[in-house]
C-alpha positions in Angstrom: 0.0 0.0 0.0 1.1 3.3 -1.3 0.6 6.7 0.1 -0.5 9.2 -3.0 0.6 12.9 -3.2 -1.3 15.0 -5.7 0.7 16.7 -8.2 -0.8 19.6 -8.4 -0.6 20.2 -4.3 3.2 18.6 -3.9 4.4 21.0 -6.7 2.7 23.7 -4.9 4.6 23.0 -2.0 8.3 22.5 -3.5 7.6 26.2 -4.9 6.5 27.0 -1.3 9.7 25.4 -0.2 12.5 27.4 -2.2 10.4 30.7 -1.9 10.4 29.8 1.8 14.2 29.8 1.5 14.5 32.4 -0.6 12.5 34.6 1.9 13.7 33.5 5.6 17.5 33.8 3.8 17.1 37.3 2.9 15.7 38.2 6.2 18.3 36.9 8.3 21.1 37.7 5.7 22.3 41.2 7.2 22.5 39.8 11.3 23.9 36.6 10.1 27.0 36.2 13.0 25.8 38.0 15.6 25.5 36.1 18.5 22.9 39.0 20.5 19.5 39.0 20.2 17.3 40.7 17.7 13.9 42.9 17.4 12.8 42.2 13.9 9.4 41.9 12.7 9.8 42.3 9.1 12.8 42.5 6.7 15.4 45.2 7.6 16.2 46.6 5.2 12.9 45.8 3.1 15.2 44.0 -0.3 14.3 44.2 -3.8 15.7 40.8 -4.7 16.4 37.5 -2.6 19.8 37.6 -1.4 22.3 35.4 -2.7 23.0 32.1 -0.3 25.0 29.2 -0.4 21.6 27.7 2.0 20.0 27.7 -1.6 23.2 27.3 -4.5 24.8 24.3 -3.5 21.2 22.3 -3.4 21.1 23.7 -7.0 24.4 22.2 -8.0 22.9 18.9 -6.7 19.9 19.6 -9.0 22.2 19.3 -12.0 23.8 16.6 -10.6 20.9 14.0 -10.3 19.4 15.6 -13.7 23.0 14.8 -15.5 23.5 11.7 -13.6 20.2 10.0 -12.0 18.9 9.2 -9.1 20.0 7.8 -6.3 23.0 9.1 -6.2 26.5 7.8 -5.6 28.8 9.4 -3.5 31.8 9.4 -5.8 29.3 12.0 -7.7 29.7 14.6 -4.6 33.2 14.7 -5.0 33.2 15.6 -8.6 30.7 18.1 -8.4 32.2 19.9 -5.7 35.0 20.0 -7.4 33.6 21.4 -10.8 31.5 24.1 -9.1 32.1 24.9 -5.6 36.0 25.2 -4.9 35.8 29.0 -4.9 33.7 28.6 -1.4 36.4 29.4 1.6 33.9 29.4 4.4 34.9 26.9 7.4 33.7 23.6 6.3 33.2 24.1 2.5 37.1 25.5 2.3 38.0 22.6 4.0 36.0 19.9 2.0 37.7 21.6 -1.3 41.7 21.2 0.1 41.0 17.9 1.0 39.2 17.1 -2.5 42.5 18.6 -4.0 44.6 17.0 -2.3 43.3 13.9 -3.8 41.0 12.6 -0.6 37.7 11.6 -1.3 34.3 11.1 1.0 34.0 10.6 3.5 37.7 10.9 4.6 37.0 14.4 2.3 34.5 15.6 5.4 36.7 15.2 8.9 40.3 15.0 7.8 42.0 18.4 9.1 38.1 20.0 9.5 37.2 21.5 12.7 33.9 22.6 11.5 32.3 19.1 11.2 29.3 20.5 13.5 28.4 23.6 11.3 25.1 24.3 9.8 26.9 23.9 6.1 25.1 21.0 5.5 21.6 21.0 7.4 21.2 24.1 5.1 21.4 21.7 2.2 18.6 19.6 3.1 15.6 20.2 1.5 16.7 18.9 -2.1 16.8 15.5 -0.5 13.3 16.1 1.3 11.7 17.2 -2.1 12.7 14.5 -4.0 12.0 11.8 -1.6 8.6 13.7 -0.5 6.6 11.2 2.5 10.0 8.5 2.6 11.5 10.3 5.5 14.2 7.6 5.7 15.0 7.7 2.0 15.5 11.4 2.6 17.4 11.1 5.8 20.0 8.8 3.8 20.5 10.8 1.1 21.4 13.8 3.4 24.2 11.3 5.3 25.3 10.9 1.7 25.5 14.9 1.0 26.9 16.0 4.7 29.7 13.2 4.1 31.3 15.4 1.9 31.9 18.1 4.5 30.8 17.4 7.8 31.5 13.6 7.7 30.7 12.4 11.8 29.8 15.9 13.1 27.0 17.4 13.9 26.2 18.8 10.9 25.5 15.5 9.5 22.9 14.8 12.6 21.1 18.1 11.5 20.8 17.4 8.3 19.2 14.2 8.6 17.0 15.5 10.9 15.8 18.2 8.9 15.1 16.4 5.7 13.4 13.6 7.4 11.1 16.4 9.2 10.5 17.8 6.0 10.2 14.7 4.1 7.4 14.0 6.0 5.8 17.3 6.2 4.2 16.4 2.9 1.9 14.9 4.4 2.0 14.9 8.5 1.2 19.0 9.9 1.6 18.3 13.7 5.0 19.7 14.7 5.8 17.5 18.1 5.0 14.6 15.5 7.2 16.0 13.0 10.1 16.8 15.7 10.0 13.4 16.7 9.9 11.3 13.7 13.1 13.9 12.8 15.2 12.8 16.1 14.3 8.9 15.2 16.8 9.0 12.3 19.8 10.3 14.6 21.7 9.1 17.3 19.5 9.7 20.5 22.6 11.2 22.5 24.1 13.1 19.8 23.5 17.3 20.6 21.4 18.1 18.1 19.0 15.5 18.8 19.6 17.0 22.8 19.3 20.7 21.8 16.0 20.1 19.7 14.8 18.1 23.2 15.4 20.6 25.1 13.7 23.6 23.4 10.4 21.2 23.0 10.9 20.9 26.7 10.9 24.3 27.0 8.0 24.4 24.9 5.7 22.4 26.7 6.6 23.6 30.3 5.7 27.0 29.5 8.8 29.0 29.2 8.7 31.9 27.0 10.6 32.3 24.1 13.2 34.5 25.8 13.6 32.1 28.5 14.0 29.2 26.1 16.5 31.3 24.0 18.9 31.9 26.9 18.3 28.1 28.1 19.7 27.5 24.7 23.0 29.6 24.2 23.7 28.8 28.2 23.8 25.6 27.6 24.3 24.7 23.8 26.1 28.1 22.8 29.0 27.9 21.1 32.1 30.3 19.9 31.5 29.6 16.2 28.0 31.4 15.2 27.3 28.8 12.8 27.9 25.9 14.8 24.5 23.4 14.5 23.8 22.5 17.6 22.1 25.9 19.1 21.1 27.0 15.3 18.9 23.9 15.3 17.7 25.0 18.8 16.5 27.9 17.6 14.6 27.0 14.3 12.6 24.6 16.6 12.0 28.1 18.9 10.7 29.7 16.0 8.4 26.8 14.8 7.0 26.2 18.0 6.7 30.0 19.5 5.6 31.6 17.0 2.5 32.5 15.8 2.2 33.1 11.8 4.4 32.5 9.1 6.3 35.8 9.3 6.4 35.5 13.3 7.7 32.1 13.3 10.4 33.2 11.1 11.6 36.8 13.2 11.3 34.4 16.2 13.9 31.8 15.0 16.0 34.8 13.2 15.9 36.9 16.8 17.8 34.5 18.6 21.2 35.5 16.6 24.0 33.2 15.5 23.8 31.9 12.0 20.7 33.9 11.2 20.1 33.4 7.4 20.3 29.7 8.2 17.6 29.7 10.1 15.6 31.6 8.7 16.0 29.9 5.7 15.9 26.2 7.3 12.9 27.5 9.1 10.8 29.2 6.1 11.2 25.9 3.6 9.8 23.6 6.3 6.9 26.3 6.6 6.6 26.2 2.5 6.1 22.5 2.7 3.7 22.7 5.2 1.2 25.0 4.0 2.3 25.5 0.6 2.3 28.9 -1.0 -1.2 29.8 1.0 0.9 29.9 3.4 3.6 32.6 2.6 1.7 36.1 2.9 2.2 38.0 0.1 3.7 40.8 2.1 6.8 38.5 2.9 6.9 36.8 -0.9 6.8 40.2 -2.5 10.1 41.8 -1.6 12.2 38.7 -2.6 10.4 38.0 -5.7 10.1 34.9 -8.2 13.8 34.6 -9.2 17.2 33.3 -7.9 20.4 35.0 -7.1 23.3 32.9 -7.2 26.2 34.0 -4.7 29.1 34.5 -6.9 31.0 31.6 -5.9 28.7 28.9 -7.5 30.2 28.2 -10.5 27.4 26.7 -12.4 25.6 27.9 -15.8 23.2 25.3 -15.7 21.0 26.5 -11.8 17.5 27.3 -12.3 16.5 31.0 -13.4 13.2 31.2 -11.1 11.9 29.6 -8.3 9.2 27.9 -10.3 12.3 26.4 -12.4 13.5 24.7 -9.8 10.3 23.9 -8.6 9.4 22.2 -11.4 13.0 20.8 -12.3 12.9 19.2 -8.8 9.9 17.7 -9.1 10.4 15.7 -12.1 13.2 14.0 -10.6 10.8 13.0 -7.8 8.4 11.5 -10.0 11.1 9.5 -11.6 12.7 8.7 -8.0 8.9 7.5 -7.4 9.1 5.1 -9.9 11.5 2.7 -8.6 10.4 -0.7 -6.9 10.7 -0.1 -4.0 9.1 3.6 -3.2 6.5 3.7 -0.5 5.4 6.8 -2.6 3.2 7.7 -5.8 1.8 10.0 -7.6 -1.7 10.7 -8.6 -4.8 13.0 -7.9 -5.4 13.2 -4.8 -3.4 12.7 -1.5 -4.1 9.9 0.1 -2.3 8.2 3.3 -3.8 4.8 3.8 -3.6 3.3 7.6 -1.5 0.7 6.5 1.0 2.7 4.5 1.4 5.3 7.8 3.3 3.5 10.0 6.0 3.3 6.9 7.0 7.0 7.4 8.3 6.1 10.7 10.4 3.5 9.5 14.2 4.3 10.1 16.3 1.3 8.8 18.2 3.3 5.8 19.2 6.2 8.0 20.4 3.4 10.5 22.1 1.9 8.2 23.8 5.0 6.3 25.2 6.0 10.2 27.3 2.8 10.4 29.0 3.7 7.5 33.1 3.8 7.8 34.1 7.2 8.1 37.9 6.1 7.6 37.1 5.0 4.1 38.0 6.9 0.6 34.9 6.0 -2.3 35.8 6.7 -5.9 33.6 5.2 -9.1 34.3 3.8 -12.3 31.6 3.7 -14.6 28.9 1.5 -13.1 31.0 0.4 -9.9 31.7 2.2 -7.0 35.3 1.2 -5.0 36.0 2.2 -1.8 39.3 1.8 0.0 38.7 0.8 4.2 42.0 2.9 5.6 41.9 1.8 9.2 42.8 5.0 10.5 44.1 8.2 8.9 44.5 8.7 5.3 48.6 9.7 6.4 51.5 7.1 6.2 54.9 7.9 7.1 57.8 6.8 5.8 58.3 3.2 6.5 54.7 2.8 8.4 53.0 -0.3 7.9 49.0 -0.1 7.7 46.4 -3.2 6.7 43.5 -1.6 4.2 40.5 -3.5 2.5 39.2 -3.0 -0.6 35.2 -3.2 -0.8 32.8 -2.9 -4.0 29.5 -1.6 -4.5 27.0 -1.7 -7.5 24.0 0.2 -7.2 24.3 0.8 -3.4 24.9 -3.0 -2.7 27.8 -5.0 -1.8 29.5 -7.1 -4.6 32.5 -9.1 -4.7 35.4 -8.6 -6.8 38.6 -9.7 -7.5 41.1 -6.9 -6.4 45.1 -6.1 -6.5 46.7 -3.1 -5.5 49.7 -1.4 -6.9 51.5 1.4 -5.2 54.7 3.8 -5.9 58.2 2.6 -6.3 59.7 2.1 -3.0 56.4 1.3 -1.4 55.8 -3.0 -0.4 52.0 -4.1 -0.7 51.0 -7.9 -0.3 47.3 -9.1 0.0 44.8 -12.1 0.2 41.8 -11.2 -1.4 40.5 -8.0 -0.3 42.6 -7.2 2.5 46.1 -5.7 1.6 49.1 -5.3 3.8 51.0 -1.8 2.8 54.1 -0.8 4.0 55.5 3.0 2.5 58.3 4.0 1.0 61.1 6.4 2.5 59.2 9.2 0.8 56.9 11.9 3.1 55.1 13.0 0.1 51.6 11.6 -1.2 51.1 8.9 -2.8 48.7 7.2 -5.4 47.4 3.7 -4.6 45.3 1.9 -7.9 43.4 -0.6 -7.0 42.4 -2.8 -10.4 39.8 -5.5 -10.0 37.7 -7.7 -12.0 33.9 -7.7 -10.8 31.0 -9.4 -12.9 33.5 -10.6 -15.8 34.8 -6.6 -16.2 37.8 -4.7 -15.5 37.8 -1.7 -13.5 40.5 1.0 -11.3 39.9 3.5 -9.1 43.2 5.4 -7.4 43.2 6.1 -3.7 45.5 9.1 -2.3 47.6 8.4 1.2 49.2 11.5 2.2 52.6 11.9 3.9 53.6 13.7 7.0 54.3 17.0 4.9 51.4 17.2 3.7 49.5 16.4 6.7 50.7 18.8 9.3 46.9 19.2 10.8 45.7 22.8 10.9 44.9 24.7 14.0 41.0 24.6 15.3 39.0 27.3 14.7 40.8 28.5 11.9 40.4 28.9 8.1 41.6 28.6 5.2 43.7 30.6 3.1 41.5 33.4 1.3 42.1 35.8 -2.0 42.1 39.3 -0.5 40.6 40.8 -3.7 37.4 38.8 -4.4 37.5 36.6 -1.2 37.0 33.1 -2.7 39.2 30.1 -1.6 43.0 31.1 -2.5 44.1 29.2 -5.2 40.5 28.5 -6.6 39.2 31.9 -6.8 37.1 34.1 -9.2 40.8 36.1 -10.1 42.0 33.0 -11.3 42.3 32.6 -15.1 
């Protein structure tokens, strides 16, 4: 039994959804950082456009990804299109996803090697894509965001919030009641992690009849954090702004008053709304400002992003109804939405997400044509010279395990011996980084994929809290930047 969305109604929504962003984005654009609270009950200044935001762009990359290369995605597909379009980003996480791409390191070793900022709000901003095109499979959704966060926030935080978010919104298609929503969310995260604890806490807040103030400061006293984009009190305060406020517009100023990483939440905050009530539900005095289009920050290097909201709107949901169309979606479309008693209790399953957070974090994935290889690095992606490490090779073919045949080569000077998929490597006397290429026959056909293992020189670590190196004329990531020829 299959739960039925209307077209006409879900399309309605995914408009409401990036106009939601669009509008809650540009609202908490100009206080984005500060960590004091605010007094806003509209925009200030009043815009004539949306403003640009990475919250939005980087969901429109993975637009053209699953358009170019179907759905559901592999995580090899990440890497490359981070690395065609989004190197130029220097910000905290995102700078540090692109050094580690460059230097050779894929996901998810890509998203905590050398990164402090694991538990930013870079990747819960990017959840909705995964929400829309999975609409009423929460843990399809949730998965998919594990896949996207791996890239930069591999293990942190951020990854938690992201799951949570496009589960919640996943199955704001068709469920309305927010404590129902909140906790189907935290069912697809690790019940101790602190995002799940911060979101517990402001719904305790909620229902014991603190005000919103009072639950603000419970929040930063206890969740606050020196970076103003960290996740954990960000999330704590879009679930403030949900549950305290009273319209669309309030709900928004309430989440965007606490401070910190304002346009996220904001943001976050207004596509969950846009779900929810679809466009009905976004006045026309907050939709009217912003407008119908899309401003790309000028460090998405794409040609290809929607023009409008309805664009994307409409190029996001035609990869739903072809996502739809696989065996095993508890989804359909039709007429009329329909949730039939039997198919409920299937939005609260939570296997996939269970199963996407015992992934191996130590592990580089790479692709070659059809297969995807991933190489198990039982610790670090660093040798020195000399060090012996064991590493296993592992296949996969449309998300499953397959077996293979594998041998591994390595650099002169370097000693690798191996039974099957496990390898025994010992490095050479050099501290630079090297190439492994693993070759392997699987089904009858030959395939490679290369692995990068850094030395000690180029694995130094870099000190917490700060960033990378930045181009003082146009700001983007130094070394990928929009001065660069």
């Amino acid at each position: 039994m299959k739960i039925t969305l209307d077209r006409a109604e879900y399309l309605d929504k995914v408009y409401a959804c990036w106009l939601g962003k669009n509008v809650g984005g540009t609202l908490g654009a100009p206080y984005e950082t500060r960590k004091y609270v605010n007094n806003l009950d509209f925009f200030s200044p009043v815009p004539k456009e949306p403003a640009p935001n990475d919250d939005l762009d980087i969901q429109l990359v993975w637009l053209q990804m699953l358009e170019e290369k179907g759905l559901p995605p592999r995580l090899p597909w990440f890497a490359e299109y981070w690395s065609r379009h989004l190197t130029a980003y220097p910000w905290n996480e995102y700078g540090f996803c692109a050094r580690n791409l460059e230097r050779g390191l894929m996901p998810p070793v890509s998203g905590w090697f050398e990164n402090y900022y694991v538990d930013e709000e870079g990747s819960p901003i990017r959840s909705e894509i995964w929400a829309c095109v999975a609409p009423a499979d929460p843990e399809q959704a949730a998965a998919l965001a594990w896949m996207d966060s791996a890239m930069d926030h591999a293990g942190g935080e951020g990854t938690n919030g992201e799951m949570f978010m496009a589960a919640m919104e996943s199955a704001a298609f068709v469920l309305s009641d927010p404590e129902e929503l909140i906790e189907l969310g935290l069912s697809m995260i690790p019940p101790s992690c602190s995002i799940a604890r911060v979101v517990r806490e402001a719904l305790w807040c909620h229902r014991n009849g603190k005000n919103w103030a009072e639950a603000r400061e419970r929040i930063v006293k206890t969740f606050g954090h020196d970076q103003p984009c960290n996740a954990i009190p960000n999330h704590g305060f879009i679930i403030l702004g949900w549950l305290y406020g009273t319209d669309f517009g309030d709900r928004l100023c309430k989440a965007v008053n606490c401070g910190y990483d304002t346009d996220c939440t904001g943001a976050t905050l207004g596509s969950l709304l846009g779900i929810l009530g679809g466009t009905a539900a976004i006045p026309a005095k907050w939709s009217d400002p912003v407008g119908k289009t899309i401003a790309l920050h000028k460090f998405t290097r794409t040609t290809k992003a929607p023009k409008t909201l309805q664009e994307a709107a409409d190029r996001t949901a035609a990869l739903a109804e072809k996502f739809s169309a696989r065996t095993d979606s508890p989804v359909a479309f039709g007429s009329k939405t329909e949730v039939p008693e039997a198919a409920r209790p299937g939005l609260f399953r939570t296997a996939k997400a269970r199963r996407v957070l015992l992934e191996d974090l130590r592990a580089e994935w790479t692709a070659d044509r059809d297969l995807d290889i991933g190489l198990h690095l039982n610790g670090n992606p660093v040798l020195r010279p000399g060090e012996v490490r064991t590493v296993e090779v592992a296949f996969r073919r449309d998300g499953a395990d397959v077996a293979g045949a594998p041998t591994m080569q390595g650099p002169p000077g370097w000693t690798i011996s191996g039974d099957g998929h496990t390898f025994t490597v010992k490095a050479g006397d050099t501290a630079k980084p090297a190439k492994l290429r693993v070759m392997a026959e699987v089904s009858g056909r030959s395939y490679q994929g290369e692995f990068t293992i850094l030395g000690p020189d180029e694995a130094k670590g870099y000190p917490a809290a700060a960033n990378v190196e930045y181009c003082p004329v146009c700001h983007g990531r130094k070394g990928s930047c929009l001065c660069r020829k």
